[in-house]
N, C-alpha and C positions, 0 to 999 in steps of 0.2 A: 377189169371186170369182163376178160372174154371168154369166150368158153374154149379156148385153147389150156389143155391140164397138160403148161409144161414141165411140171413137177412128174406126172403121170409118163409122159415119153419118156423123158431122160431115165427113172428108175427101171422103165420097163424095158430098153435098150439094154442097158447097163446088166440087169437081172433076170430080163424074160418075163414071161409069162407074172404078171400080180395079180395077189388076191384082191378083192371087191378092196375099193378106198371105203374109210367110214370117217368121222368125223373124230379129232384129237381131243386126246381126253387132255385138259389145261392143266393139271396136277401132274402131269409128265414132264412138263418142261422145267427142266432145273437149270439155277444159273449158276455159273462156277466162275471163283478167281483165274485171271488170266496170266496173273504176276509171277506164277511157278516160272510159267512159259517164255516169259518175256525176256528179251533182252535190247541193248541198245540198237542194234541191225530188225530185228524182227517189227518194231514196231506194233505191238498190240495194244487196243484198247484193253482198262481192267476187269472186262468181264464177260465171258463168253456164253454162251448158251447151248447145252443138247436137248433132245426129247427122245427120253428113254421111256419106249410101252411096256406097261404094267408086264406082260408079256417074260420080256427082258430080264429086269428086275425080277422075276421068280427061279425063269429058264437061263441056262449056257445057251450058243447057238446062235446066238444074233450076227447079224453082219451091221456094219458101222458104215452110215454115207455121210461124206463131209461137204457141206453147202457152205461156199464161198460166194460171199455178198459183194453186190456192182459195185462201180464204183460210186459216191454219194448213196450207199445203201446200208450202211452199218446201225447197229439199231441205236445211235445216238443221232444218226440221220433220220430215220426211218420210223423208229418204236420199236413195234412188232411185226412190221408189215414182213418182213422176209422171213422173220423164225417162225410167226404165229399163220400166214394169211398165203403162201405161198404155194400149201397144199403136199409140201416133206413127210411133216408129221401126220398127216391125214393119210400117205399111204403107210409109213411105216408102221401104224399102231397096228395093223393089219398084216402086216408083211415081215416081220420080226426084224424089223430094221432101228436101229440107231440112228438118229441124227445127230451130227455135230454139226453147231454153225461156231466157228471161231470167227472173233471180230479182231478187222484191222482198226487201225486209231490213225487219226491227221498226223501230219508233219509240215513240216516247212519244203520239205521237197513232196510229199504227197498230200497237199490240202483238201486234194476230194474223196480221203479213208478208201484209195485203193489197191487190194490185194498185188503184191508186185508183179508185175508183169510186163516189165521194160528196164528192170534193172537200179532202181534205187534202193534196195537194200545190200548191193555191191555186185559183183561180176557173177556170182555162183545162184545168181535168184531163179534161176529157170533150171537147177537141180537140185536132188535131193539131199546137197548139202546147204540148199538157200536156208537162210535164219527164218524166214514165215513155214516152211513146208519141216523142218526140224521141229518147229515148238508147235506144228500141230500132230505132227508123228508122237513128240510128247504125251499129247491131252489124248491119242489115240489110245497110249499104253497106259496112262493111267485113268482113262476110261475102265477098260478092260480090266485093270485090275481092282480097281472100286470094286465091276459087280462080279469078280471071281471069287471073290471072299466066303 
């Protein structure tokens, strides 16, 4: 509850200049199976979340930002609090932006559902041939092609 909008920095580093933030419209968030994506190295829980603006869904043109949740933050930890409360969707619905938040899922080698970043999904997890960053490269492209239809 501070009045730091670190959602707001990060996008506007990332993008420049944003339009006014407004508030998320809750009909935007759609949840999707994750199980296309998955596989044994990747480790994903079954169901991921984006917030595509009404926006999107009518227009081409969006750019797509993908939120990776802390560690203990995945919304089987959490709820809503990183997809709904974190202030992504609040600038995107305004900025022609897609969120994707793909969720990690526990393990026995990661009990606190964290995105790899030390190496438990095998030697290649800090490239773009790691099994977490492939199967979200996945949900990228068939994001994309959902609303190219």
């Amino acid at each position: 509850h501070c009045p730091y909008d670190q959602a707001g920095a990060i996008l506007s580093f990332i993008y420049g200049t944003l339009s006014a933030r407004s508030k998320a419209d809750a009909t935007s968030f759609i949840s999707f199976d994750q199980s296309h994506y998955a596989s044994d190295e990747a480790n994903l829980a079954a169901e991921g979340v984006a917030y595509i603006p009404r926006a999107c869904r009518q227009n081409r043109g969006c750019k797509v930002h993908v939120v990776f949740h802390g560690c203990s933050q995945s919304k089987n930890d959490v709820g809503d609090a990183v997809t709904h409360e974190t202030g992504f969707a609040d600038w995107a619905e305004t900025n022609n932006t897609i969120v994707l938040f793909p969720q990690a899922a526990p393990s026995t080698l990661n009990p606190m559902t964290c995105w790899d970043w030390w190496g438990y999904t095998g030697l290649s997890y800090y490239t773009r041939d790691a099994p977490q960053i492939k199967a979200v490269d996945a949900m990228i492209r068939a994001l994309a092609k959902s609303l190219n239809k």
